[in-house]
DRENDOMAR-712067 format. One record per atom (N, C-alpha, C): atom name; x, y, z. Coordinates in Angstrom, 1 decimal. Atoms other than C-alpha are relative to their C-alpha. Layout:
BEGIN
CA | X | Y | Z;
...
END
This chain:
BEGIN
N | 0.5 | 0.4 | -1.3;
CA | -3.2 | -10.6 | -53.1;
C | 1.1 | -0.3 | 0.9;
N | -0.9 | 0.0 | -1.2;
CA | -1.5 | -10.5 | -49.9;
C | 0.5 | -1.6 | 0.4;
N | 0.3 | 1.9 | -0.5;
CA | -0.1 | -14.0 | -48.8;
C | -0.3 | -0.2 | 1.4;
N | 0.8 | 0.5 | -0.9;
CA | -1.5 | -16.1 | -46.1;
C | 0.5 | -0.7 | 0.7;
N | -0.7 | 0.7 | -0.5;
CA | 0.0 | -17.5 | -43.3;
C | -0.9 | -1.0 | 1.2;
N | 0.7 | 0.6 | -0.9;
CA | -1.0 | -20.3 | -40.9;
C | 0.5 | 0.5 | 1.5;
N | -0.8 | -0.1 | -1.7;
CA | -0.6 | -20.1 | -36.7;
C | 1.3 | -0.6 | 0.1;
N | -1.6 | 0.5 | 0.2;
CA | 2.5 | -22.2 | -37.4;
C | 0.8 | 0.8 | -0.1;
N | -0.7 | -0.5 | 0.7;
CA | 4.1 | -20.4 | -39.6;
C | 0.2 | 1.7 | 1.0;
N | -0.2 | -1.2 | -0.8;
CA | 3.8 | -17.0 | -37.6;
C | 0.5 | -0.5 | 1.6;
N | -1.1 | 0.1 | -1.0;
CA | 5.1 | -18.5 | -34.3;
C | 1.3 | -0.9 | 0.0;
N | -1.7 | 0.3 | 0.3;
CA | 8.4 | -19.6 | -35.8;
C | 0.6 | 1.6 | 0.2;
N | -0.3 | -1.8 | 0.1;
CA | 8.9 | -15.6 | -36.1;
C | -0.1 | 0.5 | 1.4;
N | 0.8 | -0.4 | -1.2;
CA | 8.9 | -15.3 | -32.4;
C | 1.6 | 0.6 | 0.9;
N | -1.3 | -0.6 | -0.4;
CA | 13.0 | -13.7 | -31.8;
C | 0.0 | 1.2 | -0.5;
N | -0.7 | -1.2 | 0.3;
CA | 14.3 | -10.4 | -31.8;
C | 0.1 | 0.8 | -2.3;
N | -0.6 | 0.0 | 1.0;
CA | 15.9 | -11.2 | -35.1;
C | -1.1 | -0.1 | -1.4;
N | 1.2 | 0.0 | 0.7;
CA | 12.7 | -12.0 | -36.7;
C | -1.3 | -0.2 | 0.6;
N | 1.0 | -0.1 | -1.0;
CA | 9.7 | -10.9 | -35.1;
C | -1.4 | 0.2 | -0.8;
N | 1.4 | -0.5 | 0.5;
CA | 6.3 | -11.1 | -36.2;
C | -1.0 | -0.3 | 0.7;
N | 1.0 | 0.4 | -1.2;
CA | 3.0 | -10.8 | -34.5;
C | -1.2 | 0.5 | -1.0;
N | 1.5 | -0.4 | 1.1;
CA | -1.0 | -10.3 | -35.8;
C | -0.6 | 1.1 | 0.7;
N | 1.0 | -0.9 | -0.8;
CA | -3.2 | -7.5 | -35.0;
C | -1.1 | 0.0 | -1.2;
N | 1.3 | 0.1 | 0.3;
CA | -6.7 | -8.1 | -36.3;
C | -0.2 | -1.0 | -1.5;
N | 0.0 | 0.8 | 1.0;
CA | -5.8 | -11.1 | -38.2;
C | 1.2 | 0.0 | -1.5;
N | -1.0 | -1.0 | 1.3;
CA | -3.2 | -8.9 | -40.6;
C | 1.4 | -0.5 | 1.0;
N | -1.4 | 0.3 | -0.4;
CA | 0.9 | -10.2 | -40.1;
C | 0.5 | 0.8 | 0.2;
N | -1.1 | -0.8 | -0.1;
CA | 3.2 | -8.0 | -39.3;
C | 1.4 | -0.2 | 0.1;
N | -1.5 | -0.2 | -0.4;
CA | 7.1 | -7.8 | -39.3;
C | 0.7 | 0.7 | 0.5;
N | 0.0 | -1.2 | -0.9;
CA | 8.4 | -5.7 | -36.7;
C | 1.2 | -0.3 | -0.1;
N | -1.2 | -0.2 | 0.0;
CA | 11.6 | -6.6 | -37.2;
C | 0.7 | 0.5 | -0.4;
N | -0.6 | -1.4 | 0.4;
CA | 12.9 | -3.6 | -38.4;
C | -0.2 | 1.3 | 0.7;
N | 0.9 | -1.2 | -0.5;
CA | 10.7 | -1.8 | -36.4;
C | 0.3 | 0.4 | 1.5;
N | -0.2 | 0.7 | -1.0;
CA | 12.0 | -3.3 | -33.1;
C | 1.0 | 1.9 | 1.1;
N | -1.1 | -1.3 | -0.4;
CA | 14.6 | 0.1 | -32.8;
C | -1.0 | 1.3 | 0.2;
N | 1.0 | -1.2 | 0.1;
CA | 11.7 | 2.6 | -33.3;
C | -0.7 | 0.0 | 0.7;
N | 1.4 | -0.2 | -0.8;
CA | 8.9 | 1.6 | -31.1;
C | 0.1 | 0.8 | 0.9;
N | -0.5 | -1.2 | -1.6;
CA | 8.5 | 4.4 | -28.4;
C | -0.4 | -0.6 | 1.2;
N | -0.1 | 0.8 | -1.2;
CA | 7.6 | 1.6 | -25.8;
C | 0.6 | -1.0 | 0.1;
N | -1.0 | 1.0 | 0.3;
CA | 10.7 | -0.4 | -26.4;
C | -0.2 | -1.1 | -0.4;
N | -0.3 | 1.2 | 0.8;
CA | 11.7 | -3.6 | -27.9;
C | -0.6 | -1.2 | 1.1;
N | 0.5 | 1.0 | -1.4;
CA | 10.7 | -5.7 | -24.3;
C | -1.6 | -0.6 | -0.2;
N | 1.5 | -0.5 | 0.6;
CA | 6.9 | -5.1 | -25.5;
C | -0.1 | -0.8 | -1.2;
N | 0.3 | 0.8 | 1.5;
CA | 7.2 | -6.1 | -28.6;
C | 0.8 | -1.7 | 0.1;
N | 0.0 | 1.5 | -0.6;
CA | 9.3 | -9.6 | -27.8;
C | -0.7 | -0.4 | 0.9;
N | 0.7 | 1.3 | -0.9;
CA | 6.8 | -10.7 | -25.5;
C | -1.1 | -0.3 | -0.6;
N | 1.0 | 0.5 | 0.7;
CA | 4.0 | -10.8 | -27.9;
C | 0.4 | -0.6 | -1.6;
N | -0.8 | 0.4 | 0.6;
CA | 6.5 | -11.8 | -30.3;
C | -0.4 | -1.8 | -1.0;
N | 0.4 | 1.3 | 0.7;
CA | 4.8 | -14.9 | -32.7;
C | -1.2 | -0.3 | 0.5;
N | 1.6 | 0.0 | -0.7;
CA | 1.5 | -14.4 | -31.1;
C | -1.1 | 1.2 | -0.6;
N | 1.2 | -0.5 | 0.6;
CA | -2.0 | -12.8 | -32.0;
C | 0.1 | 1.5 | 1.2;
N | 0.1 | -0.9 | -1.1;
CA | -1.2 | -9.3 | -30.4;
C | -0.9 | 1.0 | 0.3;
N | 1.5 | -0.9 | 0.1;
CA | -4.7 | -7.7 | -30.9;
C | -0.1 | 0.8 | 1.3;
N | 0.2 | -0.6 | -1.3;
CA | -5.5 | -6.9 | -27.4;
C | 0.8 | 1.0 | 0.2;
N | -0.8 | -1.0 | -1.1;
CA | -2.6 | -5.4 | -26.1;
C | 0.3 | 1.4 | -0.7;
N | -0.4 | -1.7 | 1.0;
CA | -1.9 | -2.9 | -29.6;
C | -1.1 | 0.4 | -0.2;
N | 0.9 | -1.0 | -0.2;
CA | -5.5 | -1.6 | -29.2;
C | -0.1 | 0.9 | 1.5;
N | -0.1 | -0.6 | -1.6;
CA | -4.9 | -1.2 | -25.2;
C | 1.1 | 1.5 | -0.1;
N | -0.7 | -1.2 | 0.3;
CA | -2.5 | 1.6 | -26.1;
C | 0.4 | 0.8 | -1.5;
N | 0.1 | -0.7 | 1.6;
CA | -2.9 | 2.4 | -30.2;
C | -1.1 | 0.3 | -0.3;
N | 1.6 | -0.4 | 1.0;
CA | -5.9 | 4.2 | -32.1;
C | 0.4 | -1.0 | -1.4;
N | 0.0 | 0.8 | 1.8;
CA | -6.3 | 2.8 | -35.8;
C | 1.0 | 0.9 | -0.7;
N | -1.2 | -0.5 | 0.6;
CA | -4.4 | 5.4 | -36.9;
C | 1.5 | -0.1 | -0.4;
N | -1.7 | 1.0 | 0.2;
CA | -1.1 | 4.0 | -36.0;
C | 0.0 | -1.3 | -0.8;
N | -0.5 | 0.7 | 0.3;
CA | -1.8 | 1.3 | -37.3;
C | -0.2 | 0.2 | -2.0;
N | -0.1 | -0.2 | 1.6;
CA | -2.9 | 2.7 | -40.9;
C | 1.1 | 0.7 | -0.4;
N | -1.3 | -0.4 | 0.4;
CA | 0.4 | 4.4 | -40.7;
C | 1.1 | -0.9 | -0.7;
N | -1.5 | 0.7 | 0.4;
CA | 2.9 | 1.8 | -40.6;
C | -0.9 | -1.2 | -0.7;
N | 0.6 | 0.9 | 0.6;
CA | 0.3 | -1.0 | -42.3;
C | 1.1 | 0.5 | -1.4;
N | -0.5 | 0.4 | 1.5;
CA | 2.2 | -0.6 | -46.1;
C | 1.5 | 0.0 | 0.2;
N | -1.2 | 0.2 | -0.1;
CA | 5.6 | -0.9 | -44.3;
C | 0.2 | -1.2 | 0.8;
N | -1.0 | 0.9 | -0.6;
CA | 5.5 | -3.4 | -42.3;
C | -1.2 | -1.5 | 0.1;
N | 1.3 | 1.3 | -0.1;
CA | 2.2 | -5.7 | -42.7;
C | 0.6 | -0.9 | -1.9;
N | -0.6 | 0.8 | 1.2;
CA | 3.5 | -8.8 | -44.7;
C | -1.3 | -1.2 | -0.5;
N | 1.1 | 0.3 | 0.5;
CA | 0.2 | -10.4 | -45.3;
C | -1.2 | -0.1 | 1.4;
N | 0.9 | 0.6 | -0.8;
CA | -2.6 | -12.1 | -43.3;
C | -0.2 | -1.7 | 0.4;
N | 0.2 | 1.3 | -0.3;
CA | -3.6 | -15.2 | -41.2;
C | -0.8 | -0.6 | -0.8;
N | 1.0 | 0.9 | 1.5;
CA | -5.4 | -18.0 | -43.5;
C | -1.5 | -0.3 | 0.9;
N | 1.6 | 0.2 | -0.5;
CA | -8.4 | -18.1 | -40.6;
C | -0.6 | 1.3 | 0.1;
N | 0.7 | -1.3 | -0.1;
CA | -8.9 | -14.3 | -40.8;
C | -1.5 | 0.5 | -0.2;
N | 1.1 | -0.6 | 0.3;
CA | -11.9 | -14.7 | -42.6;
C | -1.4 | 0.0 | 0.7;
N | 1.0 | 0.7 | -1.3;
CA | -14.1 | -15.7 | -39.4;
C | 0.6 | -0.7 | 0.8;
N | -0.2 | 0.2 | -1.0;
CA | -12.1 | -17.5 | -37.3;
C | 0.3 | 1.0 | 0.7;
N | -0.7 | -1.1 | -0.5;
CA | -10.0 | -14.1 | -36.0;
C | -1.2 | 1.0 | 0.7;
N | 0.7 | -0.9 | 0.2;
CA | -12.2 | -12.2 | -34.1;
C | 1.1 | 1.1 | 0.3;
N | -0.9 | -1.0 | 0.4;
CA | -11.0 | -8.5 | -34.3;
C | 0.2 | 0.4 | 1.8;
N | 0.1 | -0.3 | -1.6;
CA | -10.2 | -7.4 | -30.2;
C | -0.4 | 1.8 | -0.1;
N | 0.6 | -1.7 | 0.4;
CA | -11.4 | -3.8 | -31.8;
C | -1.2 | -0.1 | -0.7;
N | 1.1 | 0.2 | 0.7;
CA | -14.8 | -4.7 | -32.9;
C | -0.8 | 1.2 | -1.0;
N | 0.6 | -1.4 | 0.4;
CA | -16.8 | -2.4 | -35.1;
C | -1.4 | 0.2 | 1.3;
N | 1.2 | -0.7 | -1.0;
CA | -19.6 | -0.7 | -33.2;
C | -1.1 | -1.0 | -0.5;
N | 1.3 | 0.7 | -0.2;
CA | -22.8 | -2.4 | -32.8;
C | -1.2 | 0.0 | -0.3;
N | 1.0 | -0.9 | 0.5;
CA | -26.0 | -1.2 | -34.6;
C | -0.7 | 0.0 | 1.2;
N | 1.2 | -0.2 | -1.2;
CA | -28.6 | 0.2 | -32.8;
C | -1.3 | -0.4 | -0.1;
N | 1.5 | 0.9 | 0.4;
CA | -32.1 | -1.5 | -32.4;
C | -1.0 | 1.2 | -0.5;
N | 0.6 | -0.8 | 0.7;
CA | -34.9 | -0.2 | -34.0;
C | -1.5 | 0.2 | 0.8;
N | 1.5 | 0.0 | 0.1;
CA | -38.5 | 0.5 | -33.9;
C | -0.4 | 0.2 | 1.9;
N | 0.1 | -0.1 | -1.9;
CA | -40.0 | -0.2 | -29.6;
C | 1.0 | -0.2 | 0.7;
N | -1.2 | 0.5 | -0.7;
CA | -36.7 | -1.3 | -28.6;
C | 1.1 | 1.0 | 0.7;
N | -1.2 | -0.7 | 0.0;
CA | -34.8 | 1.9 | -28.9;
C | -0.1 | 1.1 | 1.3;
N | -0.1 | -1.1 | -1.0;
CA | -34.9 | 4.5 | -25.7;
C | 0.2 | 1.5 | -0.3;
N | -0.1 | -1.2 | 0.5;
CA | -35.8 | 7.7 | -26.1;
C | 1.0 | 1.1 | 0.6;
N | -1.2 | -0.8 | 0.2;
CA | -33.5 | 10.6 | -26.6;
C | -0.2 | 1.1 | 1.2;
N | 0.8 | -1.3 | -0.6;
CA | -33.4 | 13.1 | -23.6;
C | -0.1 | 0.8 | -0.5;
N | -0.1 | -1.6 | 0.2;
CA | -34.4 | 16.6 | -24.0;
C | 1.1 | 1.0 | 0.8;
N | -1.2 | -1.0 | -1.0;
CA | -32.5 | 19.6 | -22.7;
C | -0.7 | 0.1 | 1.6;
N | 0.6 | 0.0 | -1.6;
CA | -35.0 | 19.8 | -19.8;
C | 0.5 | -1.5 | 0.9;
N | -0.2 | 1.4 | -0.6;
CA | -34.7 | 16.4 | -19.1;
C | 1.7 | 0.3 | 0.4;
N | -1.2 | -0.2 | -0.3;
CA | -30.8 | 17.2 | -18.8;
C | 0.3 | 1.2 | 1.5;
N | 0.4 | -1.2 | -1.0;
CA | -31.8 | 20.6 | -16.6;
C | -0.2 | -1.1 | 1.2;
N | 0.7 | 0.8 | -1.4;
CA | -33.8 | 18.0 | -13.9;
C | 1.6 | -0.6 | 0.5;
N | -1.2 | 0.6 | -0.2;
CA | -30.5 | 16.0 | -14.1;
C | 1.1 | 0.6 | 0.7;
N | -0.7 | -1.4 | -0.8;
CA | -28.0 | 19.3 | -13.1;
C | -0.9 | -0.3 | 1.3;
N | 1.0 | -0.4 | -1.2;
CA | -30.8 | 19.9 | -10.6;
C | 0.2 | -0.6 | 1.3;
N | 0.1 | 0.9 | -0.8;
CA | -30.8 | 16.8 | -8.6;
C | 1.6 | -0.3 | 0.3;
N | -1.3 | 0.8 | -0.2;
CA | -27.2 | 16.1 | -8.8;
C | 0.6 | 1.1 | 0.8;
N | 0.1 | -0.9 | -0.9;
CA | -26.9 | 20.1 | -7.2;
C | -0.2 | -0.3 | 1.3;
N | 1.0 | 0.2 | -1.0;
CA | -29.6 | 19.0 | -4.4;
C | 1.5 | 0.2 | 1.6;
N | -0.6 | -0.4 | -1.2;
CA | -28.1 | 20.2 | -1.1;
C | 0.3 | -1.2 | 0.4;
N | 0.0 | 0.9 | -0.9;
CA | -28.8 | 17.1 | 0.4;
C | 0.5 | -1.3 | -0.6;
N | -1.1 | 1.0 | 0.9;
CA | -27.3 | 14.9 | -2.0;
C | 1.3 | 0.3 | 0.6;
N | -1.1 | -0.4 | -0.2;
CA | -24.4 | 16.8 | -1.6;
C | 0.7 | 0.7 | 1.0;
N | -0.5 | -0.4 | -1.1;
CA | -23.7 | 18.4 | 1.4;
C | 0.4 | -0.6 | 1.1;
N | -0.4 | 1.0 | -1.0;
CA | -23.5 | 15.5 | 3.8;
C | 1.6 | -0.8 | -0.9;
N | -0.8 | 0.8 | 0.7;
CA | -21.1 | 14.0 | 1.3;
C | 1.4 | 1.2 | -0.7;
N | -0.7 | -0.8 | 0.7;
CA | -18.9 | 16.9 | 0.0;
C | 1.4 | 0.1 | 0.8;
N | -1.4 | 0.0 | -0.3;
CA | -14.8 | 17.5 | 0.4;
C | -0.1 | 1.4 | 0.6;
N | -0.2 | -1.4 | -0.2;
CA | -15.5 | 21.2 | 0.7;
C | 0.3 | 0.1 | 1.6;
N | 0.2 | 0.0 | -2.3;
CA | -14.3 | 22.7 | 4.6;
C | -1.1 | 0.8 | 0.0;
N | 1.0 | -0.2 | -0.7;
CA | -17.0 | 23.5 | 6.4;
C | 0.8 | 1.3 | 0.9;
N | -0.4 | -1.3 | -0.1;
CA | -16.2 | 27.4 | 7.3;
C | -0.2 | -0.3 | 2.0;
N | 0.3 | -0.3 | -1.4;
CA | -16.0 | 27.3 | 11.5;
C | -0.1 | 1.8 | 0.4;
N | 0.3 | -1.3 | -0.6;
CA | -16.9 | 30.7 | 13.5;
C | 1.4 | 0.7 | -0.4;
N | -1.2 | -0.9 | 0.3;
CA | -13.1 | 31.7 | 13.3;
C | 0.1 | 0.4 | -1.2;
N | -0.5 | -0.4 | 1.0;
CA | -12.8 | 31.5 | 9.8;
C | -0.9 | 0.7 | -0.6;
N | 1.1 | -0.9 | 0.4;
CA | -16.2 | 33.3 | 9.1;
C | 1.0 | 1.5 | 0.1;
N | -0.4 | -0.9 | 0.0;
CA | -14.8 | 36.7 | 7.9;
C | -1.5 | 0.7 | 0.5;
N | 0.6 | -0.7 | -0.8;
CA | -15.9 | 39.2 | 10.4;
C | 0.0 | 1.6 | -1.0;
N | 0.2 | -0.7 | 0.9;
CA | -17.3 | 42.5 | 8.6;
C | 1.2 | 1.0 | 1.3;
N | -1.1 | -1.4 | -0.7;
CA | -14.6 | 45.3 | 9.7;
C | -0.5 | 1.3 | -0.2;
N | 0.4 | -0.7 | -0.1;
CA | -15.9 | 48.5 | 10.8;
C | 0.7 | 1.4 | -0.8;
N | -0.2 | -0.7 | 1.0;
CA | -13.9 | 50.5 | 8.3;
C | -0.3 | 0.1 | -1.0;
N | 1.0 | -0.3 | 1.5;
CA | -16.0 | 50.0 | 5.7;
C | 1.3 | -0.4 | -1.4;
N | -0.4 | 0.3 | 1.4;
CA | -14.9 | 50.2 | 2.2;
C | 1.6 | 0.0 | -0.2;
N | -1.2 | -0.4 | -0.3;
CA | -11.1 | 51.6 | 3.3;
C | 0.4 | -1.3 | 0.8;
N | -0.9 | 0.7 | -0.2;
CA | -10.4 | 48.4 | 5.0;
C | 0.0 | -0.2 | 1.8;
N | -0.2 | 0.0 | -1.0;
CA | -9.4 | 47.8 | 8.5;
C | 0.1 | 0.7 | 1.0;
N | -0.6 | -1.2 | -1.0;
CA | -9.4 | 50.5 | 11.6;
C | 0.9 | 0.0 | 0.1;
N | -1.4 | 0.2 | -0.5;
CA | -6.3 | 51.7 | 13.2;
C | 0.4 | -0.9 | 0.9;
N | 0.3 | 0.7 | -1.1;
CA | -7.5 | 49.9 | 16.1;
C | -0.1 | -1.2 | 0.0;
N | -0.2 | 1.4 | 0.9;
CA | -8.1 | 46.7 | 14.1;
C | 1.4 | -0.7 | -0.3;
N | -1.2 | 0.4 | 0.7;
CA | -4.6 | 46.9 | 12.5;
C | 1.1 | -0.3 | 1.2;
N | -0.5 | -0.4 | -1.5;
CA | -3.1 | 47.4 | 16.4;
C | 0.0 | -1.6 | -0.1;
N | -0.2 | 0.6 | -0.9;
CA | -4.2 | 44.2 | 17.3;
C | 0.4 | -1.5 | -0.9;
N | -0.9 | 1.3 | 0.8;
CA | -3.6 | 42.0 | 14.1;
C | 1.5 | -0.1 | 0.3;
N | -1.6 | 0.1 | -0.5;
CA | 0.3 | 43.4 | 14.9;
C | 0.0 | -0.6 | 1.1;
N | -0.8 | 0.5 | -0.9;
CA | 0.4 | 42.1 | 18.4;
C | -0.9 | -1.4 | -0.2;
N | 1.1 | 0.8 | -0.4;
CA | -1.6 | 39.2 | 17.9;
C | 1.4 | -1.6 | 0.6;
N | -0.8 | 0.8 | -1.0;
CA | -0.3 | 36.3 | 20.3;
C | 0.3 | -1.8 | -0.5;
N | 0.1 | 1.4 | 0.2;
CA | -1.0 | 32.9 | 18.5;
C | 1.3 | 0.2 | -1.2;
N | -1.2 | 0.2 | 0.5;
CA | 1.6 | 31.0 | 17.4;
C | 0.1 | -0.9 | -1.0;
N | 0.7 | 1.0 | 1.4;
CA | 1.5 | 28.9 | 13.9;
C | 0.5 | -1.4 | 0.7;
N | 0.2 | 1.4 | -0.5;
CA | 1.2 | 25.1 | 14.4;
C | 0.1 | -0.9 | -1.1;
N | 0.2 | 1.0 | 1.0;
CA | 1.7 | 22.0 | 12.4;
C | -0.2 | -1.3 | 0.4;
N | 0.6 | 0.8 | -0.5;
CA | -0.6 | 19.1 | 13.0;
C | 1.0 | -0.3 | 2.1;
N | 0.0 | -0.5 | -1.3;
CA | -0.4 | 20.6 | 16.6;
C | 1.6 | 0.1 | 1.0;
N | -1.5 | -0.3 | -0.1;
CA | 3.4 | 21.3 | 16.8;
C | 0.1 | 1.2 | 0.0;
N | -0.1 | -1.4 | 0.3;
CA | 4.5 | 24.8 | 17.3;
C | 1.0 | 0.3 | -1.1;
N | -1.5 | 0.1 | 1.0;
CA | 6.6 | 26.0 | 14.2;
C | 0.9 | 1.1 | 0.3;
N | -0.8 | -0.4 | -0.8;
CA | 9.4 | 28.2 | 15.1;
C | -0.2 | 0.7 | -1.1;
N | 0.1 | -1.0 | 0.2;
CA | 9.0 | 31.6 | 14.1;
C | 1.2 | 0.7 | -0.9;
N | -1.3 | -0.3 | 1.0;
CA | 11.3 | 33.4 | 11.1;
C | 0.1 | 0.9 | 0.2;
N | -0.4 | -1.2 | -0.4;
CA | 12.8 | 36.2 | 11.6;
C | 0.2 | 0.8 | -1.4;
N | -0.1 | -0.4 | 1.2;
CA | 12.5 | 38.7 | 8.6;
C | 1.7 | 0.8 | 0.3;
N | -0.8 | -0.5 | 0.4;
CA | 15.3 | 40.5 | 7.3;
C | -0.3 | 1.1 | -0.7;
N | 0.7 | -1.5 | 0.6;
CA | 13.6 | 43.6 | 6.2;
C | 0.7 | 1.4 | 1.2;
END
């Protein structure tokens, strides 16, 4: 059996040199570990002789910790068995019988799409630009080939001059 430490005893362990902290009631010694962590040693000394549950679920899965658990877990707290709660709980059952909420269907999911579509939901409210007259592409009388000659005449001379939030920008000169 693993040995058992009191809250005492684990915040004497609270330096560089010997660091230990709990995660879900289980001790740890990180003092070897201190060189490895890929969110440095700063991290680890501040929870350094304390219960650091919270903060190594806020950025670890379980996985990590069933990795390094038979290298570096040196036992357990002696209130683990109910005082500790875990800051990773297990899941919660689910109620039974009238209590439970029924399961949608696919239609029921369809209505959902539908409404959340709704023009009027979303059109007053939407990022998209709003196309003005100019930028409505005009159908070009060349059909399927593209632009007239007459067309292409007047994109070459065309007179407007580019702008940036209503600044003129100074025109580049190709090198072709």
């Amino acid at each position: 059996m693993a040995p058992t430490f009191t809250l005492a005893d684990l915040q004497r362990h609270n330096k560089a040199d010997n660091l230990w902290i709990v995660v879900d009631g289980d001790v740890y010694d990180l003092t070897s570990f201190l060189e490895e962590h890929p969110g440095g040693q700063k991290i680890l000394q501040r929870v350094a002789g304390k219960d650091a549950s919270k903060q190594f679920w806020k950025y670890h899965n379980a996985h990590i910790l069933e990795k390094y658990r038979p290298r570096l877990q040196v036992g357990s707290l002696d209130s683990k068995q109910g005082a500790v709660q875990s800051a990773n709980p297990p899941p919660k059952t689910l109620p039974s019988g009238d209590n439970v909420a029924p399961v949608p269907t696919e239609a029921d999911l369809d209505k959902t799409d539908q409404r959340r579509m709704s023009p009027l939901e979303v059109g007053p409210l939407s990022t998209a630009p709003v196309p003005v007259e100019d930028d409505v592409a005009k159908p070009s009388s060349g059909g399927a080939n593209g632009p007239t000659p007459t067309e292409r005449e007047k994109d070459k001379t065309r007179t407007e001059k580019p702008t940036l939030y209503g600044k003129e920008l100074p025109r580049l000169k190709s090198k072709l």
